[in-house]
N, C-alpha and C positions, 0 to 999 in steps of 0.2 A: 868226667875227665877234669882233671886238677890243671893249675896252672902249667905247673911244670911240666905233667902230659901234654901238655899244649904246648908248652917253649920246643919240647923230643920232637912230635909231629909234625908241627909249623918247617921248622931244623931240617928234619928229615925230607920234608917237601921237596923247599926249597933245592936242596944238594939235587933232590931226584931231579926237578924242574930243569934245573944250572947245567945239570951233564948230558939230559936232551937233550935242549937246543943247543949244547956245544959240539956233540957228537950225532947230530939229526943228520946229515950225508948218510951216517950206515943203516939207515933205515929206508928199504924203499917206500917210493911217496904215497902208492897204495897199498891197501891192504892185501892178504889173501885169505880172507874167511867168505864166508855163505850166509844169506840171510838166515835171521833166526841162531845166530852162532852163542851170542852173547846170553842171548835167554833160557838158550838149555845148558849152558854151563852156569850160572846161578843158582843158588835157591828160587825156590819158589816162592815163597814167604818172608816177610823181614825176621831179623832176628830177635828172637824174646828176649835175651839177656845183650847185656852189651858188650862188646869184641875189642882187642886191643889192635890197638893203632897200627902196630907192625903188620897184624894178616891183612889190617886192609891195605896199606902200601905193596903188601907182596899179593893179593887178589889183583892191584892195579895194574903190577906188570904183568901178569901171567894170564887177564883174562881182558883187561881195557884197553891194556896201549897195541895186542897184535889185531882191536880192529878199527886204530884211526887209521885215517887221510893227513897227512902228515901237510897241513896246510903254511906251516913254515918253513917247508924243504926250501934249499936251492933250486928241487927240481920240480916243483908244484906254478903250474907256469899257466891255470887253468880259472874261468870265470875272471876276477880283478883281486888284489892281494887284500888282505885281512890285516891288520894294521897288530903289532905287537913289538914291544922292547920290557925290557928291564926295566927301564923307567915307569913306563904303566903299568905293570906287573906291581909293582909297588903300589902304585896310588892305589889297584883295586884292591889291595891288604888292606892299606887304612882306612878305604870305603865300607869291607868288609866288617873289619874291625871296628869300626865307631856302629856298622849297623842303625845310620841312622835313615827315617821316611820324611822325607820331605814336601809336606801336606801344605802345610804354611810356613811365611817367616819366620814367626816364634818356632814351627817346629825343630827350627835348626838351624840359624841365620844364617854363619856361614855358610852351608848347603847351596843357600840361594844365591848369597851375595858373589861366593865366589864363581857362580854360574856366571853371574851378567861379569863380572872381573874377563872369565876365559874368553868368554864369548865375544867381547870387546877386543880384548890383545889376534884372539885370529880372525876377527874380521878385518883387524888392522893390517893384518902383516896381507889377508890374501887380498886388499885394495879395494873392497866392498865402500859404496857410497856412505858417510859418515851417517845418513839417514837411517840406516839398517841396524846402526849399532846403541846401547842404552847411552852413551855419552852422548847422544846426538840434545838439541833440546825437542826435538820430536818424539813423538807417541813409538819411536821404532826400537828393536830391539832383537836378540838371538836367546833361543833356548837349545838345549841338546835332547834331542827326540831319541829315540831306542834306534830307529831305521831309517834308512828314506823313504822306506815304502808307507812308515808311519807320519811321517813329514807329509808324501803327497797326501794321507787322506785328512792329514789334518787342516790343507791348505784346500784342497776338493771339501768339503764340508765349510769351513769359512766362508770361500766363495759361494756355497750353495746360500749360506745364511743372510750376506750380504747382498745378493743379488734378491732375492727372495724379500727384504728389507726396503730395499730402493724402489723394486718395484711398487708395493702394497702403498708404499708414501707416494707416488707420484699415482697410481691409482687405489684408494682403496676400497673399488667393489671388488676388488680381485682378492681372491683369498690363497693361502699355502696350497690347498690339496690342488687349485685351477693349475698354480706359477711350478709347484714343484714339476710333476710329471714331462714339461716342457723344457728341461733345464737340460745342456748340453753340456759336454768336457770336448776337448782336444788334444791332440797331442801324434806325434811321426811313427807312422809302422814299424820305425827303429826303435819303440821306446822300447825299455826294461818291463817285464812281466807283471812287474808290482805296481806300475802307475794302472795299466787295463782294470786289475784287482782292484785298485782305491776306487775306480768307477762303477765295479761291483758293490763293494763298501758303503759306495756314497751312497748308492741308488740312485745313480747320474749314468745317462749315457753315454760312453764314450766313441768317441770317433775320432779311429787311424788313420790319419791322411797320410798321401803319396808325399815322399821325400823327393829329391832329385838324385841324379846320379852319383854322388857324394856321400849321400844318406841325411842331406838335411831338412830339416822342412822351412820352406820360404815362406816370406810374409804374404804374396801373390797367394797360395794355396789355400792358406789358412785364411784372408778375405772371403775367396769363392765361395769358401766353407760356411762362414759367417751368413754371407747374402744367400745361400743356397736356403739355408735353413732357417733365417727371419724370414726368406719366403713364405716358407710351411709353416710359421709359426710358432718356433721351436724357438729357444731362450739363451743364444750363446751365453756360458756362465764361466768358466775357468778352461786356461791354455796350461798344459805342462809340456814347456820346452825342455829341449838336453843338451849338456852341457857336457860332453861325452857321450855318446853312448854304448847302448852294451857290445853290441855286433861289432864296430870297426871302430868307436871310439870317434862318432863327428860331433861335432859343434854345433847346432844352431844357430843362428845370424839374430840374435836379439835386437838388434837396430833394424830389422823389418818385422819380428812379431810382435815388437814393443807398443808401434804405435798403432797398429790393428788392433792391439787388445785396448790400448786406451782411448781411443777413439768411439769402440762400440763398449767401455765403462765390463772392460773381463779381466778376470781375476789372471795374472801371469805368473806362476809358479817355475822358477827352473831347478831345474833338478841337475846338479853336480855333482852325484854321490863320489865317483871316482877320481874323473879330472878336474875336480873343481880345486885341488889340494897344488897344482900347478901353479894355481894363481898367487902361489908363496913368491913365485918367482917373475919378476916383473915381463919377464921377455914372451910372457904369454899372458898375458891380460889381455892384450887387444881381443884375444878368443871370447871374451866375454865382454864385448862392446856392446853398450845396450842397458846394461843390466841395473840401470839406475831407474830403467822405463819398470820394471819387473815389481811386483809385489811381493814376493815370497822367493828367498834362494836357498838350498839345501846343499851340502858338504858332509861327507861321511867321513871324519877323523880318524877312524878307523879302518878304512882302508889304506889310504897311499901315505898315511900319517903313521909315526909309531906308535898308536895309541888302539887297545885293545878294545873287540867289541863288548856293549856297542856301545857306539859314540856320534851319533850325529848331529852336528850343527846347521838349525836353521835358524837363518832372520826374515823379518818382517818390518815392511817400511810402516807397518802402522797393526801393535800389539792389541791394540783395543778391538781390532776385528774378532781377533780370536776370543776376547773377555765378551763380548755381545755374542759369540757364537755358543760358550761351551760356561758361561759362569752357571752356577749353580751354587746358591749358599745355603749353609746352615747354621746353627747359633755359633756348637763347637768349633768352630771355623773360622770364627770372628779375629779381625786383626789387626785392630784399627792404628798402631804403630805405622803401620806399612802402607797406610793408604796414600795414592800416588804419590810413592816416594820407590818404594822397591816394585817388583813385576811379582805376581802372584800365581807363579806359574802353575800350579793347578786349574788354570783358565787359559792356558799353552797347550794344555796336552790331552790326551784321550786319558790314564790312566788319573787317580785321584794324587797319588803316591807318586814318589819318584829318588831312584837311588844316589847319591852323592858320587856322580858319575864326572864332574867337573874334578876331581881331584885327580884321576888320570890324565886327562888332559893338564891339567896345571902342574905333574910331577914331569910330564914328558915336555913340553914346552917348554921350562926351566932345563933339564938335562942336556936336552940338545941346544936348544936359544934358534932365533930366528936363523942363522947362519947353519946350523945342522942343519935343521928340515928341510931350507934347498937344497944343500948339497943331496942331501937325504933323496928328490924327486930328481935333480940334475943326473944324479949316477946310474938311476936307473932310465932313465931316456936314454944314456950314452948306453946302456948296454944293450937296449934295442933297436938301438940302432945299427950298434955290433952284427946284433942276431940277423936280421936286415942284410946288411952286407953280407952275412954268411949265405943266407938263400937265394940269393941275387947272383952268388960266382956258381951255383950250381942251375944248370941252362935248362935242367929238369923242370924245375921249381919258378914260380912266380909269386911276387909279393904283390896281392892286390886287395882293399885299395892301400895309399903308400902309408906307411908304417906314422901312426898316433898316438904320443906322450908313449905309456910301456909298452902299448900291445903292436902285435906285428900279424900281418894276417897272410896265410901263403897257400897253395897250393899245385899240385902234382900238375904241368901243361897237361898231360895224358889225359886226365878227367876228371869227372866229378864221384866215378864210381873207385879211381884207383886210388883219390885221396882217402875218401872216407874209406876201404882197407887198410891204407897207412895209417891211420888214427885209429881204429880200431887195434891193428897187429899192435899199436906202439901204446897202445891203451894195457892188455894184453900181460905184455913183460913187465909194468908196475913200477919202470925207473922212471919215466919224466909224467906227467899230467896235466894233458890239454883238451880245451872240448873244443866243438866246430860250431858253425857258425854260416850265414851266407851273405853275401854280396852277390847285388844284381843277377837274384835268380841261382849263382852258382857256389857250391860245396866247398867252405876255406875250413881253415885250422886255424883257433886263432893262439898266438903265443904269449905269455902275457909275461911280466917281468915281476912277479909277485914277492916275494922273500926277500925282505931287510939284509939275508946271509948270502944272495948271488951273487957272485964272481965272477970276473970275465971266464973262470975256467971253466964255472957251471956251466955258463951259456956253450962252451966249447964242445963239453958232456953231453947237453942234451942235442947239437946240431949231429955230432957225430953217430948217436943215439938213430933221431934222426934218419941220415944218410944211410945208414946200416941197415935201418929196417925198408928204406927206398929201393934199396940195393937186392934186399931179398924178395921183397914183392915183383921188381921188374922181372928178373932171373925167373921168377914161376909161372911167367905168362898167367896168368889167373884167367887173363881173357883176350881172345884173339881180338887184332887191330878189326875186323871185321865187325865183332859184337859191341864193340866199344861206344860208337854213336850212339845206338839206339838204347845201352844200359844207361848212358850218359843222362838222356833224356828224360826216363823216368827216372832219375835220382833228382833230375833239377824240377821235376814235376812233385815229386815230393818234398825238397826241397820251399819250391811255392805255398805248397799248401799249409803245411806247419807255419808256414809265417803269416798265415793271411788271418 
């Protein structure tokens, strides 16, 4: 392919790209194929000769796009939103485009520089201790990780190394294979699926402790936890609090796990993937009180952000952990330009390489300016809260617990068994898409305000949606007032166990 095939292609993208997401309503938000749909309509084999640009634009529509998840709908209201605009659309072209790895400094300066640049401007605007940030005159600093789930295990491993460190100096008949096996993680039976994994990862124990009624985990808990297990002998090593989380979207009280962790010298990791993007907005900081006690804070850009995955920002009040955790030199790799003066973030991260993923972020923060990206999180709180008030005037339905930054969480009063039919029936017709969830034992919906493109009318769409399929579940008696208890019961008994 020539240039100018490339100018045709790129061209033709583009326009395909531009009239999706302008015309995404008339697609519903799932699909309707079968697994295996994709692979028997392919070839088998790649192609020996090479193809022109148009069959592959016309294989895209005819055999890729009837089996997405249209995760930019309006009506995609499911997990937490996936961060996307024009404006980072762009920057992954010229990330694309320049195709550069960013191994070292010299591999690509700007790569780097303009890393600590973004990373700097948003930890500013979301009110992060000036400690966290590379302007500080401290060892701290942000790099942009692929995930959060790659964030915790990057900050679960640090802590392993560090505590594993302190020990061996304060006694050294103790060796690794004694300190490892004994090392402990933390974190609330609310957390997200990916912190449990990083404890896999790490080869660290984890343990889920009881939340309160809320869904958070108190300082009180995590102490017991602590003294339980220097009991036994066991090594508390790192806390991953949340900063959201995934079920109902609670907070953690950092000003009580802040100083249990530093008290007994534990690594504290908070994890903000979703709602940490709030903290654009000063009227909710106070939710993140604390968090100067914390070692390590993660922010997914890429979700309530308009910036395309992935994109995660983490900071650390002190980068040096991670260069004693993960350095590894070799000649070719020599840098000496950059020595303590720039961050050499190949001693940041799990991979060796890393894509010029800052330039999205710095095409989207330019676009919008600080003043978008609130309004940006402010619009969609007001529309969940909308949605809120829509399930609230119908005396079916209950909002519990109450509605957190976008998501809203509800359920059928009837039960636990007639919600999850309405979730499933409303799963089913493939115009809105939500998954469930549970609080305290029992069976919710959660709804989440995900799409950049929702409208007070979307939210209208999908309550009426909604109410319609409410309306035809009751109408079918599915199950007599009689059976209802006792189905009730084994769904929250199931419910239980899946969580535990």
């Amino acid at each position: 392919m020539d240039a100018q095939q490339f100018r045709e292609f790129g061209k033709a993208a583009i326009d395909l790209m531009a009239d999706y997401v302008e015309n995404i309503r008339d697609h519903d938000v799932l699909p309707s194929v079968e697994p295996g749909y994709l692979i028997n309509a392919l070839p088998q084999d790649a192609p020996e000769h090479p193809e022109a640009w148009q069959d592959i634009l016309k294989d895209f529509n005819q055999t890729i796009m009837p089996g997405i998840t249209h995760w930019q709908s309006p009506q995609f209201h499911a997990f937490y939103p996936t961060g996307s605009s024009y404006a980072s659309i762009v920057g992954n072209i010229l990330c694309d485009g320049l195709s550069v790895i960013g191994l070292s400094w010299l591999s690509s300066p700007a790569c780097t520089e303009l890393e600590v640049l973004t990373l700097n401007w948003l930890g500013k605007l979301l009110g992060l201790p000036e400690e966290f940030l590379h302007c500080s005159s401290g060892p701290g600093g942000g790099i942009i990780q692929g995930s959060a789930s790659e964030a915790t295990l990057v900050a679960l491993l640090a802590a392993k190394d560090k505590t594993v460190r302190r020990i061996t100096k304060s006694d050294p008949t103790l060796d690794e294979d004694y300190i490892k096996p004994k090392l402990v993680a933390y974190t609330s039976d609310q957390c997200n699926s990916s912190v449990e994994k990083g404890g896999l990862l790490a080869s660290m124990k984890m343990r889920l402790l009881k939340t309160d009624s809320d869904g958070r985990l108190r300082g009180e808990t995590l102490k017991n936890a602590f003294e339980e297990d220097i009991s036994q002998g066991l090594i508390p090593c790192c806390v991953i609090a949340n900063l959201g989380t995934t079920g109902t979207c609670a907070f953690d009280p950092l000003y009580e796990l802040g100083p249990v962790c530093n008290e007994t010298d534990v690594w504290l990791h908070v994890d903000a993937a979703y709602a940490g993007a709030a903290f654009l907005c000063p009227e909710y900081r106070h939710l993140m009180r604390g968090i100067e006690l914390s070692d390590s804070i993660d922010v997914n850009a890429h979700k309530w952000m308009p910036v395309t995955f992935d994109c995660s920002a983490m900071w650390l009040k002190n980068g040096y952990d991670l260069v004693r955790a993960f350095n590894v030199q070799r000649i070719y790799l020599d840098d000496i330009k950059t020595e303590n003066k720039i961050p050499d973030y190949r001693h940041w991260q799990i991979p060796l390489g890393r894509r010029f993923r800052a330039l999205k972020l710095w095409t989207a923060m330019r676009i919008y300016g600080a003043e978008g990206l609130r309004k940006h999180v402010r619009d969609q709180i007001t529309l969940a809260q909308y949605f809120a008030k829509l399930v609230r005037s119908d005396d079916r339905f209950l909002v519990e617990p109450e509605q957190s930054m976008g998501l809203v969480c509800f359920r059928l009063k009837e039960g636990d068994i007639v919600t999850k039919k309405l979730l499933e029936n409303i799963t089913e017709k493939k115009k809105i898409y939500m998954v469930a969830g549970s609080y305290n034992g029992r069976y919710m919906i959660r709804f989440v305000i995900c799409s950049r493109l929702t409208k007070k009318e979307d939210v209208d769409f999908a309550w009426t949606h909604i109410k319609d399929e409410a309306n035809l579940l009751c109408s079918d008696k599915v199950h007599t007032k009689a059976q209802l208890p006792a189905i009730n019961q084994i769904v929250a008994r199931e419910i239980c166990e899946k969580s535990k």
